[in-house]
C-alpha positions as CSV (number, residue, x, y, z in Angstrom):
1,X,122.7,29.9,132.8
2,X,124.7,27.2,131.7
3,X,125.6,25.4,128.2
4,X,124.0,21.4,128.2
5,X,126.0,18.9,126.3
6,X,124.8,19.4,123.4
7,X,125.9,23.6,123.5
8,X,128.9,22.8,124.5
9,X,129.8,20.8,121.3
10,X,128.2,22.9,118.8
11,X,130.4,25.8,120.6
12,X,133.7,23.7,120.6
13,X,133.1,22.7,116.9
14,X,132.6,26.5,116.2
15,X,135.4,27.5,117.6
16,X,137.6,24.7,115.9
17,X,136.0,25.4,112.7
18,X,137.0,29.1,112.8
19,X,140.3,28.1,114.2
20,X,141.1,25.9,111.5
21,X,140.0,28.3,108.9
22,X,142.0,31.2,110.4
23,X,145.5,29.2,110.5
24,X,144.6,27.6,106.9
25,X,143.0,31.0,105.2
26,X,140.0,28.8,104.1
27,X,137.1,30.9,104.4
28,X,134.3,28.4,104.1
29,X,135.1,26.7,107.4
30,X,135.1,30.2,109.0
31,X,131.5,30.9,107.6
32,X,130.8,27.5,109.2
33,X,132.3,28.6,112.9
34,X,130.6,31.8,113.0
35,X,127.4,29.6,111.7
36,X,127.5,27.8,114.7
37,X,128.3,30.5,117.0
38,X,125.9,32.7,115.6
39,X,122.9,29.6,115.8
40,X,124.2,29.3,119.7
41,X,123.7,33.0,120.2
42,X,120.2,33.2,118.7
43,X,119.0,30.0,121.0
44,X,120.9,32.0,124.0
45,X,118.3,34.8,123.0
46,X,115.5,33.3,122.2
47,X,115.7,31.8,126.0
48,X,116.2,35.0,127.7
49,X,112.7,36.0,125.8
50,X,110.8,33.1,127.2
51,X,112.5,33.7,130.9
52,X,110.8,37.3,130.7
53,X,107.1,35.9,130.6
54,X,105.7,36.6,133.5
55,X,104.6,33.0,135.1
56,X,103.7,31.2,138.6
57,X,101.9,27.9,139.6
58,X,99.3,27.0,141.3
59,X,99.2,24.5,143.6
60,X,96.0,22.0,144.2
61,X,95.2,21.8,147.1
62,X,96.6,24.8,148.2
63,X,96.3,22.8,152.1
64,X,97.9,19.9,152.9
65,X,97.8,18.0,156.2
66,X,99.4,14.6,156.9
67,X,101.2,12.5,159.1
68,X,104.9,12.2,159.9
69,X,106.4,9.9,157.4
70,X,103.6,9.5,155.6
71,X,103.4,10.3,151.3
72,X,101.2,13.3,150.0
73,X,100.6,14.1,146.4
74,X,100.4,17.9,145.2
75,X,99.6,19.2,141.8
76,X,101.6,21.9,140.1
77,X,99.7,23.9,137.2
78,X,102.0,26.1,135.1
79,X,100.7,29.4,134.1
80,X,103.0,30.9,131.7
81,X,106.3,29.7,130.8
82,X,107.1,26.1,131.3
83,X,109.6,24.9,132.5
84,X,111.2,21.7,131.9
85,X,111.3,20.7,135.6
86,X,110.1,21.8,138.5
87,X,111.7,21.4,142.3
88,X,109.8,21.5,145.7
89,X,111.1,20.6,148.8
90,X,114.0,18.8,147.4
91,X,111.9,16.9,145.1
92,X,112.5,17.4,141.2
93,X,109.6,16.0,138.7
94,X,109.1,16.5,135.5
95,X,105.9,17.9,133.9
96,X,103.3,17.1,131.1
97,X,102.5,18.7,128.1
98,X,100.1,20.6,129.7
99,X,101.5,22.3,131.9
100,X,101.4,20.1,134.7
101,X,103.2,18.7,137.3
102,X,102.8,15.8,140.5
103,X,104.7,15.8,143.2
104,X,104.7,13.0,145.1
105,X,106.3,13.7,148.9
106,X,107.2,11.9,152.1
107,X,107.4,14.8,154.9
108,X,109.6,13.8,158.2
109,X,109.2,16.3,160.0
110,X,105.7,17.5,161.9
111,X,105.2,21.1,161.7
112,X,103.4,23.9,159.7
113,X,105.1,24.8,156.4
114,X,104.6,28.0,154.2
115,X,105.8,27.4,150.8
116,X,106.0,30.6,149.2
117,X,108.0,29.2,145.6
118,X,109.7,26.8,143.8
119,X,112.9,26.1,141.6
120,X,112.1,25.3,137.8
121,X,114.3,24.6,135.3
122,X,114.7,26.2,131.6
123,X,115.5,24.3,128.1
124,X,116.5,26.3,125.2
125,X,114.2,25.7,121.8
126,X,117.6,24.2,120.3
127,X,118.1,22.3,123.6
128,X,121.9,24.3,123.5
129,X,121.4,26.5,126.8
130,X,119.6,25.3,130.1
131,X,118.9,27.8,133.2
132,X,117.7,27.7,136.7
133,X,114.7,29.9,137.9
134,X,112.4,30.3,140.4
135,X,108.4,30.7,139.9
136,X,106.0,32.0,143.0
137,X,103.0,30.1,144.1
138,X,100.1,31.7,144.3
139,X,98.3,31.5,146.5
140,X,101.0,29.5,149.1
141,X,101.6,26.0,150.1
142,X,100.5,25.2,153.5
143,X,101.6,22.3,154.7
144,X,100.2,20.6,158.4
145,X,102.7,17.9,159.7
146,X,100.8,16.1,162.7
147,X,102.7,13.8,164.8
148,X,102.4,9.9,163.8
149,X,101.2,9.5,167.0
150,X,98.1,12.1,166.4
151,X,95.6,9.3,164.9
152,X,95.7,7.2,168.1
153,X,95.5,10.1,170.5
154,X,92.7,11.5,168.9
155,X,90.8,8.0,168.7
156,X,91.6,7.7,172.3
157,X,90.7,11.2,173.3
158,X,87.0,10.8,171.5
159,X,86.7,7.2,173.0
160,X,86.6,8.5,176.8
161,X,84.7,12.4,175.5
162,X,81.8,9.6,174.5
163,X,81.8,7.3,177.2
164,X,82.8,4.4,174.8
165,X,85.6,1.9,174.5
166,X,87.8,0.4,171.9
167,X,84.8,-1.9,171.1
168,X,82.3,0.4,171.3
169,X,80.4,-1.0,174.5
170,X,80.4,1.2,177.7
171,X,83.7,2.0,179.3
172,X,84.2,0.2,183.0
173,X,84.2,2.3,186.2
174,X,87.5,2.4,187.6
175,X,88.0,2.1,191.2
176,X,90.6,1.4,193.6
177,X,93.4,3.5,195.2
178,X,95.6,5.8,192.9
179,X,93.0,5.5,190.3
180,X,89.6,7.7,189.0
181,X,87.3,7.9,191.6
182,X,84.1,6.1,190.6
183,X,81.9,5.6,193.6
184,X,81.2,3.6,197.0
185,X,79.8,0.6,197.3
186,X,79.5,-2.2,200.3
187,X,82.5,-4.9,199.8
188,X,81.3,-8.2,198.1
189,X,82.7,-11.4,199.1
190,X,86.4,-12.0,198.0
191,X,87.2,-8.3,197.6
192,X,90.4,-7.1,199.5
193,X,90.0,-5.2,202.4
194,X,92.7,-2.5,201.5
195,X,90.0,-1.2,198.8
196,X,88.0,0.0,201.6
197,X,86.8,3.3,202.0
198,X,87.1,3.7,205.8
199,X,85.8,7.2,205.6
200,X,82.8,6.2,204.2
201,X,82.5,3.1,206.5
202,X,82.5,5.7,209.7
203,X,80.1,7.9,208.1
204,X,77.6,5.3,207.6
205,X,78.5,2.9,210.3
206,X,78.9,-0.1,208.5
207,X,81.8,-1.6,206.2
């Protein structure tokens, strides 16, 4: 709990005011200090009040999934007391009068992440006294980071499950040594001999 700019003055000029009145035994600029001390208090108060709402957010959608390096949006909904900001992840935004908050992110690391709560911060009525919280989630956060890399292995992986290619017409055979096997067929004019199968050639009795 801290004092914003704003508190601080109001408490320096209360304290001046009763300073001044003290050392020159003028009692309306001590009424004045106490005042603004007293006004500083009450805000203080009033604050601690509002801090002992019970509150949480809820996130939409609770599940997220993305790519490395790529921007996701979340939205925040208040229930309870709200705050004047709200942090996730590093990432401070500010919220509407209803209550809500988006948060725009850019995850860079791929991985599963369980966000359980989230810092918020706390504005007196007065604006003379500003505090940090924290508010649960409920329910959590989940967060799936694939690899960049997951789109293209996936498009490759259901190109050969279906027989396709990148086009969409029929993938070739492939054939030839230190390659898929794909079957045996007799040499045509202008192939190279070392893509014989001699094996097969025996078996048969021709090439």
């Amino acid at each position: 709990m801290r004092l914003t700019r704003l508190g601080r003055a109001v408490l320096a000029a209360s304290l001046a005011a009763i300073a001044i009145g003290v050392l020159l035994s003028y009692p309306p600029s001590v009424i004045t200090g106490a005042v603004c001390g007293a006004t500083l208090g009450l805000d203080l108060l009033a604050l601690k009040v509002i801090l002992a709402t019970p509150s949480y957010i809820e996130p939409n959608p609770p599940r997220l999934e993305s790519s490395r390096g790529a921007e996701v949006m979340v939205t925040l909904r208040v229930k309870g007391r709200r705050p004047r900001s709200v942090t996730l992840m590093e990432k401070t935004v500010r919220g509407r009068e209803n209550g809500v908050y988006e948060l725009k992110m850019t995850l860079a690391r791929a991985g599963v992440l369980e966000i359980a709560e989230a810092g918020a911060r706390y504005r007196s009525f007065l604006r003379l006294v500003e505090v940090d919280d924290r508010i649960p989630l409920r329910p959590r956060l989940s967060v799936t980071v694939h690899p960049s890399s997951l789109p293209l292995m996936i498009a490759l992986l259901t190109a050969r499950g279906t027989g396709m290619g990148f086009h969409g017409s029929p993938a070739p055979p492939l054939t030839g040594a230190g390659e898929e096997y794909a079957y045996t067929d007799e040499p045509r004019p202008g192939e190279p001999a070392y893509r014989s199968d001699w094996r097969a050639t025996a078996r048969r009795g021709k090439t």
